[in-house]
C-alpha positions as CSV (number, residue, x, y, z in Angstrom):
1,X,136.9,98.0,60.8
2,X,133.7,98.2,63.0
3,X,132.1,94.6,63.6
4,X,127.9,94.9,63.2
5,X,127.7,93.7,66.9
6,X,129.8,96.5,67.9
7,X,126.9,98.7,65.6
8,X,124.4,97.4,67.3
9,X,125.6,97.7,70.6
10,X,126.3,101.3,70.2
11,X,122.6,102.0,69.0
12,X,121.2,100.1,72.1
13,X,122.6,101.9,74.5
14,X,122.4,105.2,72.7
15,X,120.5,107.9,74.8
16,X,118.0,107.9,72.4
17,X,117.3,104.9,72.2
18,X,117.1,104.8,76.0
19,X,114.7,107.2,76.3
20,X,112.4,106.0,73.6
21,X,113.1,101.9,75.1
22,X,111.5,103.9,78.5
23,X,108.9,106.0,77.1
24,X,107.4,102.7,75.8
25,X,107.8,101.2,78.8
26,X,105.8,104.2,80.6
27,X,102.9,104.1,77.8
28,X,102.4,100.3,78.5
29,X,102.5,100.8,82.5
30,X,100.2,104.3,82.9
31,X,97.8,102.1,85.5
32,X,98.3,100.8,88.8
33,X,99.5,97.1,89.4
34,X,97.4,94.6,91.7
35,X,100.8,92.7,92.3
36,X,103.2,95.9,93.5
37,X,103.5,95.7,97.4
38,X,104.0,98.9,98.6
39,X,107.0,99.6,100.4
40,X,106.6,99.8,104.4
41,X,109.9,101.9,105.2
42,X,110.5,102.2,108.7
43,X,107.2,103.8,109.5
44,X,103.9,102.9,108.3
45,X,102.6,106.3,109.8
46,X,105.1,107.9,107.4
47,X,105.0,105.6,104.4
48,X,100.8,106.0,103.8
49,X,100.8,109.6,104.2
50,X,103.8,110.5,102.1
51,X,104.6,107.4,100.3
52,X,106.7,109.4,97.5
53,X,109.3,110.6,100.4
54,X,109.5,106.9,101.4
55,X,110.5,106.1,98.0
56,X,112.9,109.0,98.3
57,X,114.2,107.6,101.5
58,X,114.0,103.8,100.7
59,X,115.5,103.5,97.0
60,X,119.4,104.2,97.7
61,X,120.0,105.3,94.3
62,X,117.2,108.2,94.6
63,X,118.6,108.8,98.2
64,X,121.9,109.3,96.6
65,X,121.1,111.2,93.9
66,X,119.1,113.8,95.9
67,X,121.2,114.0,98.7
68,X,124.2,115.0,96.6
69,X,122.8,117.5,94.2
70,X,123.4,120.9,95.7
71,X,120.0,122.9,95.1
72,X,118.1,119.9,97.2
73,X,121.1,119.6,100.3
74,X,121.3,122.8,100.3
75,X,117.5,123.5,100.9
76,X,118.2,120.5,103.7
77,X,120.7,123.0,105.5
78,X,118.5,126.2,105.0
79,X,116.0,124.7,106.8
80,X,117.9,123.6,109.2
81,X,120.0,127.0,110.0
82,X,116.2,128.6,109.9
83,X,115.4,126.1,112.7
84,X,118.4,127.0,115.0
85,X,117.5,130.8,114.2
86,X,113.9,129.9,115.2
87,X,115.0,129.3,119.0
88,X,117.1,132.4,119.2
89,X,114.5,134.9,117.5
90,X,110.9,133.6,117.6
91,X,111.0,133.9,121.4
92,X,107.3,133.9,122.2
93,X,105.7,133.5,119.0
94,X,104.3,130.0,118.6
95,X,103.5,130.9,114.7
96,X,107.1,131.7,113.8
97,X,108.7,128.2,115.4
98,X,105.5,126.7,113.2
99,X,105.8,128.3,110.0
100,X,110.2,127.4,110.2
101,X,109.0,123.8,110.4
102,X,106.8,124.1,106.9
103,X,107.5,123.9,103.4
104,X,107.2,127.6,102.7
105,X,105.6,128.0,98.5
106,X,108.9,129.5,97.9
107,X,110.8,125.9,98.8
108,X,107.7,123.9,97.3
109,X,108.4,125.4,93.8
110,X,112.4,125.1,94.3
111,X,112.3,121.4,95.2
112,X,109.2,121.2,92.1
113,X,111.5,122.7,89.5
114,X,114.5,120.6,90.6
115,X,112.7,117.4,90.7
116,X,112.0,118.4,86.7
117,X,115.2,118.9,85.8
118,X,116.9,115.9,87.6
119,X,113.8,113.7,85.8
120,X,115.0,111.3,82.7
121,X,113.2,108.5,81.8
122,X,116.3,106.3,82.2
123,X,117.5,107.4,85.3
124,X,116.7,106.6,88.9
125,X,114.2,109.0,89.1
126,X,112.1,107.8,85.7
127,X,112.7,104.1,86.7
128,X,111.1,105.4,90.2
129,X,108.3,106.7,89.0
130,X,107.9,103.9,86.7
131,X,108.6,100.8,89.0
132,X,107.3,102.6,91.9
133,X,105.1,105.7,91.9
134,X,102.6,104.6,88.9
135,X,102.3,101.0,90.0
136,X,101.4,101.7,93.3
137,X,98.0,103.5,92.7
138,X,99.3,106.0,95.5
139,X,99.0,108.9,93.0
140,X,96.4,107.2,91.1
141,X,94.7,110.3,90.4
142,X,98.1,111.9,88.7
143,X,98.1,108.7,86.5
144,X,97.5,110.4,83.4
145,X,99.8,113.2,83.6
146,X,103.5,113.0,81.9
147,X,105.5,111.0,84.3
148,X,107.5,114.1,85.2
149,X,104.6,116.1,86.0
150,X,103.4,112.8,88.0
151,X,106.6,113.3,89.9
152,X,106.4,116.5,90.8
153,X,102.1,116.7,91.7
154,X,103.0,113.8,93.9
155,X,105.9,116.0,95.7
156,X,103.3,119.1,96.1
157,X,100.9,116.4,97.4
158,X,103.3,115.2,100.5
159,X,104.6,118.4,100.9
160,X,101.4,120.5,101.4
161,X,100.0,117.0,103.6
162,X,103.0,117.6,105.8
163,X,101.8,121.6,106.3
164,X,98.5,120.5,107.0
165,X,99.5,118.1,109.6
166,X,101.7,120.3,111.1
167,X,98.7,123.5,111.0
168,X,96.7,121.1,112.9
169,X,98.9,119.2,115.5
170,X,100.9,121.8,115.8
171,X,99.4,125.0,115.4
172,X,96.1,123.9,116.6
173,X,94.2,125.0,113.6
174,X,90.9,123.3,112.7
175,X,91.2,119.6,110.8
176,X,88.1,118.5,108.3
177,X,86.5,116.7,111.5
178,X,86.7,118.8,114.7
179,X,85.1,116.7,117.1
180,X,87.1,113.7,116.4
181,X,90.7,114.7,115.1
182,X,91.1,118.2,117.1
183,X,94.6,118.8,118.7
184,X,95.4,117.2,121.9
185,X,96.9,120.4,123.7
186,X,95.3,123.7,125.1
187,X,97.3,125.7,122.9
188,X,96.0,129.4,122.8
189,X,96.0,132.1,125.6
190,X,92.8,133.0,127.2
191,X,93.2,136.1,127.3
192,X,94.7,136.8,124.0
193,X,93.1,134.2,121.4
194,X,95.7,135.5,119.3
195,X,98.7,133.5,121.2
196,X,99.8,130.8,122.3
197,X,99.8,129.7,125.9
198,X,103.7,129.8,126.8
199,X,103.5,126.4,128.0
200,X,103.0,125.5,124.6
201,X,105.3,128.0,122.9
202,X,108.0,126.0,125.0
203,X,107.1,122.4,123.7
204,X,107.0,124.6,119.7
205,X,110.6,125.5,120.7
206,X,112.0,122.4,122.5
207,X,110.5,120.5,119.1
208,X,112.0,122.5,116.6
209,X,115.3,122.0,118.4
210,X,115.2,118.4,118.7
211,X,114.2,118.4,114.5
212,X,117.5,120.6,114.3
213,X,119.9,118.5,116.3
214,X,118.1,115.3,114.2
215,X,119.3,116.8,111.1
216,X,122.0,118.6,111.3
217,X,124.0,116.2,109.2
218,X,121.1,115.3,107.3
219,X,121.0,116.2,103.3
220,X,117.6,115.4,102.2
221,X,115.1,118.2,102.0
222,X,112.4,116.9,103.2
223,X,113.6,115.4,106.3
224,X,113.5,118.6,109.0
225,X,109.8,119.3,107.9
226,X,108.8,115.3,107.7
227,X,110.6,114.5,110.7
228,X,108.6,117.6,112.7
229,X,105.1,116.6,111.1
230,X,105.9,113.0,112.5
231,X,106.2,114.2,115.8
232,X,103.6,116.1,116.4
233,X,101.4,113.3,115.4
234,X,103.4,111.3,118.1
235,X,103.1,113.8,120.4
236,X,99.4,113.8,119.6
237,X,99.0,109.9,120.1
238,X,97.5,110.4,116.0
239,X,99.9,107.5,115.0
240,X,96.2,105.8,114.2
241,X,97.1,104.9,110.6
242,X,100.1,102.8,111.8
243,X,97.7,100.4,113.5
244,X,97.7,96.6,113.2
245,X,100.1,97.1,110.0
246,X,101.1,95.2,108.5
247,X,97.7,93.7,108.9
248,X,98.0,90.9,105.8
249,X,100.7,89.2,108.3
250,X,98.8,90.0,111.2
251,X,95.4,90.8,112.1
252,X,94.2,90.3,108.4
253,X,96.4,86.9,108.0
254,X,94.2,84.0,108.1
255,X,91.6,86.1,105.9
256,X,94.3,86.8,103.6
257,X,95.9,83.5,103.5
258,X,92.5,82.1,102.6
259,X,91.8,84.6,99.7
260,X,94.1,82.1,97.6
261,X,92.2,79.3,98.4
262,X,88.6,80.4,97.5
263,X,86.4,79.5,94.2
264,X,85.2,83.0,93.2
265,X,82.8,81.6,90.9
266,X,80.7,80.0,93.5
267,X,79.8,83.3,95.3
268,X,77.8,86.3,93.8
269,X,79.6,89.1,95.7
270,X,83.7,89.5,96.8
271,X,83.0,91.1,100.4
272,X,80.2,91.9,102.5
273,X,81.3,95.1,103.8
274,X,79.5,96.1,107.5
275,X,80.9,99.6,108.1
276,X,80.9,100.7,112.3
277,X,79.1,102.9,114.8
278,X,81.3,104.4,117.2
279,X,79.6,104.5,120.5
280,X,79.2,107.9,122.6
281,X,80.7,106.7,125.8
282,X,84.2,106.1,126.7
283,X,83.6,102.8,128.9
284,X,81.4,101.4,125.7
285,X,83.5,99.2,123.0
286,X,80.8,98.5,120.9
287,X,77.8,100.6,120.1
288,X,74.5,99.3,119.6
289,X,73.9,100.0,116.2
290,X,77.2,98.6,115.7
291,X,76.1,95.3,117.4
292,X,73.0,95.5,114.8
293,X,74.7,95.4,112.0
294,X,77.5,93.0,112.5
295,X,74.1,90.8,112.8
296,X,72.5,91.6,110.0
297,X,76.1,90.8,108.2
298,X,76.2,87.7,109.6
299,X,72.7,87.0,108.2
300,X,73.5,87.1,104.6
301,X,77.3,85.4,105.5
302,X,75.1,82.6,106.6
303,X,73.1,82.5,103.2
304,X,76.7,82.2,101.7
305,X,76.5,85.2,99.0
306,X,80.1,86.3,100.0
307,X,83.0,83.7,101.7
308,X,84.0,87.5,103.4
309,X,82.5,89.9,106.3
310,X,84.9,93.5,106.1
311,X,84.3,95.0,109.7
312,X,85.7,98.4,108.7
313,X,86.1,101.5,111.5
314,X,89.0,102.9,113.4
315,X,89.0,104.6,116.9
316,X,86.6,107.6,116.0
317,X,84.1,108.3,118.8
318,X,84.3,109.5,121.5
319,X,86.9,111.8,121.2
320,X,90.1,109.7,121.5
321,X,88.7,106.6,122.3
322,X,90.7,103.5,123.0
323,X,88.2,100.7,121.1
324,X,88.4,100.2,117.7
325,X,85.0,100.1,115.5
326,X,86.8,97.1,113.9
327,X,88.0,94.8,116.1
328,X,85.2,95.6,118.4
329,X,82.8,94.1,115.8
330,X,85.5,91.3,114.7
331,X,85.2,90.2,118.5
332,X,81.6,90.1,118.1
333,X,81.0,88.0,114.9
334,X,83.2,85.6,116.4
335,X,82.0,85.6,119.7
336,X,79.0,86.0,119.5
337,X,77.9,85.2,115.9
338,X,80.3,82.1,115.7
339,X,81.5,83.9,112.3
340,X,85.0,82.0,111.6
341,X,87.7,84.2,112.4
342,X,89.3,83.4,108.8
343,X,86.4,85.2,106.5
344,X,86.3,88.2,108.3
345,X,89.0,91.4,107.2
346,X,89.4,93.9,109.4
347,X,89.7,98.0,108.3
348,X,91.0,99.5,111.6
349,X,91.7,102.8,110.1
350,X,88.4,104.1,108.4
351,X,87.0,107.2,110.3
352,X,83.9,108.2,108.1
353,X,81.7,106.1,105.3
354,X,83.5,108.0,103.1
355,X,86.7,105.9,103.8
356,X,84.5,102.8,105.1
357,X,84.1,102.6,101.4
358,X,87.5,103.5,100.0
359,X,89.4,101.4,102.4
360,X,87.2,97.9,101.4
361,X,88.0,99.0,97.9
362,X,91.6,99.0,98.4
363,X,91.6,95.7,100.6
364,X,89.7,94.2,97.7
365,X,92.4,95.7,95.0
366,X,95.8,94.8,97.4
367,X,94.4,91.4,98.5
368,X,93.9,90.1,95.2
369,X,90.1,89.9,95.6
370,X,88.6,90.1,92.2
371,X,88.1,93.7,91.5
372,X,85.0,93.4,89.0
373,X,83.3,91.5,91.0
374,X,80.4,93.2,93.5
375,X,80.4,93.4,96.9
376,X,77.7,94.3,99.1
377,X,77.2,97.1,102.4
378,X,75.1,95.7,104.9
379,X,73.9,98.4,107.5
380,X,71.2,99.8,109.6
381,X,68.5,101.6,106.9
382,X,69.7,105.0,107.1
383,X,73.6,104.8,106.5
384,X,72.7,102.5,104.1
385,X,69.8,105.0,102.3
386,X,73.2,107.6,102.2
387,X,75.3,105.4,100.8
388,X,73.0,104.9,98.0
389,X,71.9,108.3,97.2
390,X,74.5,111.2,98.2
391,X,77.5,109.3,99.8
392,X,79.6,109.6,96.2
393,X,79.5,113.2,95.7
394,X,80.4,113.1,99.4
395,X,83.2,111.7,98.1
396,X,84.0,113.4,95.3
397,X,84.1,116.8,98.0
398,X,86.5,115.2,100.6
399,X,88.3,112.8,99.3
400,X,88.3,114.1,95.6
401,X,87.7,110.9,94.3
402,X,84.5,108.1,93.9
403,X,86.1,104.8,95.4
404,X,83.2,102.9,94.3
405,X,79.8,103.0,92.1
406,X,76.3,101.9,93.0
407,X,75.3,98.7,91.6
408,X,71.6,97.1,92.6
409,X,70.0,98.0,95.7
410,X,68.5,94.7,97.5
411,X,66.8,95.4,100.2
412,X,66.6,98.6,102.5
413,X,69.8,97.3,104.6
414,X,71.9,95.7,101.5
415,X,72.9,97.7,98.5
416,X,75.9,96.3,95.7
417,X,79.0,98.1,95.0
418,X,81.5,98.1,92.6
419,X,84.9,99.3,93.8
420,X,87.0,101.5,91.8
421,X,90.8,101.5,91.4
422,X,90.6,105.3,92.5
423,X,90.3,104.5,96.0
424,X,94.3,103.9,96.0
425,X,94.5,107.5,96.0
426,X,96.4,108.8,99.4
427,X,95.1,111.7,101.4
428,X,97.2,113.5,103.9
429,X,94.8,115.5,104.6
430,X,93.2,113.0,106.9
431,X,96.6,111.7,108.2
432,X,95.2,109.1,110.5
433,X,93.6,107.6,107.6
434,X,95.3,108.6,104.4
């Protein structure tokens, strides 16, 4: 005779009870989580472009999974056996070693239709995307999709961010800001603009051979094309989105140990975010509109509206410049301004307002700032005109996402913003500042 625990036991663990059990789960958790901490890996470069192959490569149980089912390894050794035909039969075609190195459509849609048949709600892959890839706000823009169409966007997304890096910093194609983020190398032929400079073809082959010998044993998919992307950025010196990381335990730590410790109520705004001004000149660290506005910062610090200054600005102008907007300015309030080294949070990494914006929003969100609470920009009259009248559908064009919304404008330097949880969104597409 069956015993009712043995019943109930049975029904528990049924599949179908399984699957409904995690479907709830997933309708209660469809929104990012202010308490996930993202998972570093072993490169931070790597992790906040393509933080879905982290997870791949971090979480054993998806590693093992993948790398044993036989559609995914075997796309692993494809690529690799085109890579080792690559140096025997692209010869001096830079374009063919290039294009062996990216996720061709045909691969893209393999690897797409794969991941949605290996997807269950209960398995490692649903309890990924669950734990991981929803809570994270990394894909925040897929939130609302079925968890396995989540899954699979997010793929497209780090797969098409890896061609795009490689076009670039590899095959010299244009990125969204010439001036600042071109290619390092002379890379085409004077006298044909059509080809590469055989210099150049030689460091195409000697790359993709080093990527071959790396993986020749290796069975995830992704690796040869991630692995090339990386290096090219190396090669590059674009490795800008690794800087100072992890900054909470570094560069940010005092700031962020003293987040805990402040009374929210007695301030009107979270931050008062002062975004840089890269100078023109090599031998120049700090510009001197970026001087002015690290004052005018301090100002309304000093009237005690915000217990926070974010200096936010990476190494943008000139071309390849070794000062950063950031710490350039974070040197100056404390220097100069006598600003206490604790309330000020650097953003090293931000290139453009655009991302002057996004990036505050997401220090606010993974600091545990309170999110509905205002912050203000403080900036010389004209940035700060643009970020009050056009900068969001600015926005909206290159990062496809508004980080933030306009609150009150309060003087012709100061203007209120509210930051919004789509700023989590990653962008390969600007790979030093995803």
């Amino acid at each position: 005779m069956t015993s009712f625990k043995s019943i109930i036991g049975k029904l528990f663990f049924s599949p179908v009870l399984l699957f409904l059990f995690y479907t709830a789960a997933y309708t209660q958790i469809k929104s990012p989580d202010p308490h996930y901490k993202l998972i570093g890996g072993k490169d931070f470069v790597q992790s906040k472009n393509y933080y879905l192959l982290t997870l791949f490569q971090e979480i054993s149980e998806v590693n093992n999974l993948l790398e044993h089912d036989k559609v995914l390894s075997g796309i692993a050794k494809t690529k690799v056996d085109s890579l080792v035909a690559s140096l025997k039969n692209c010869g001096k075609d830079g374009e063919c070693y290039i294009s062996r190195m990216k996720f061709n459509e045909e691969e893209i849609k393999l690897v797409s239709d794969r991941l949605s048949e290996l997807y269950r709600p209960g398995n490692v892959l649903g309890k990924m995307v669950l734990n991981h890839l929803i809570p994270s706000g990394a894909y925040v823009l897929f939130q609302q999709l079925p968890p396995k169409d989540m899954l699979v966007k997010a793929w497209e997304q780090d797969a098409r961010g890896i061609n795009f890096g490689l076009d670039v910093y590899a095959g010299g194609k244009k990125p969204n800001y010439p001036l600042i983020d071109s290619i390092s190398f002379n890379t085409r032929d004077g006298g044909n603009n059509n080809a590469y400079l055989l210099s150049y073809v030689s460091l195409l082959y000697n790359t993709s051979a080093l990527v071959a010998l790396e993986n020749k044993s290796n069975l995830n998919f992704f690796s040869p094309s991630l692995n090339a992307a990386l290096h090219f950025l190396e090669m590059n010196e674009r490795e800008q989105a690794g800087d100072f990381e992890p900054m909470a335990e570094g560069e940010n730590k005092a700031a962020f140990d003293r987040i805990k410790t402040v009374r929210w109520a007695n301030f009107k705004y979270s931050v008062i975010l002062v975004p840089g001004a890269g100078p023109e000149k090599s031998d120049v660290a700090l510009s001197a509109e970026g001087m002015l506005r690290c004052r005018l910062a301090a100002l309304q610090y000093a009237n005690g509206i915000a217990p926070f200054i974010v200096a936010s600005g990476g190494k943008v102008h000139p071309y390849k410049t070794k000062y950063c907007e950031a710490t350039e300015m974070k040197k100056f309030l404390i220097e100069k301004l006598h600003i206490p080294g604790n309330a000020i949070i650097i953003d090293p990494h931000a290139r453009h307002t655009t991302t002057n914006m996004r990036n505050t929003a997401r220090l606010i969100y993974r600091y545990g700032i309170p999110f509905d609470k205002p912050g203000i920009t403080c900036t010389t009259r004209g940035q700060s005109t643009m970020i009050g009248a056009t900068l969001i559908e600015r926005c909206i064009k290159e990062l496809n996402e508004a980080p933030y919304k306009n609150g009150n404008r309060l003087s012709e330097t100061e203007i209120e913003f509210y930051p919004l949880v789509e700023a989590l969104q990653i962008n390969p597409a600007e790979p030093m500042d995803p």
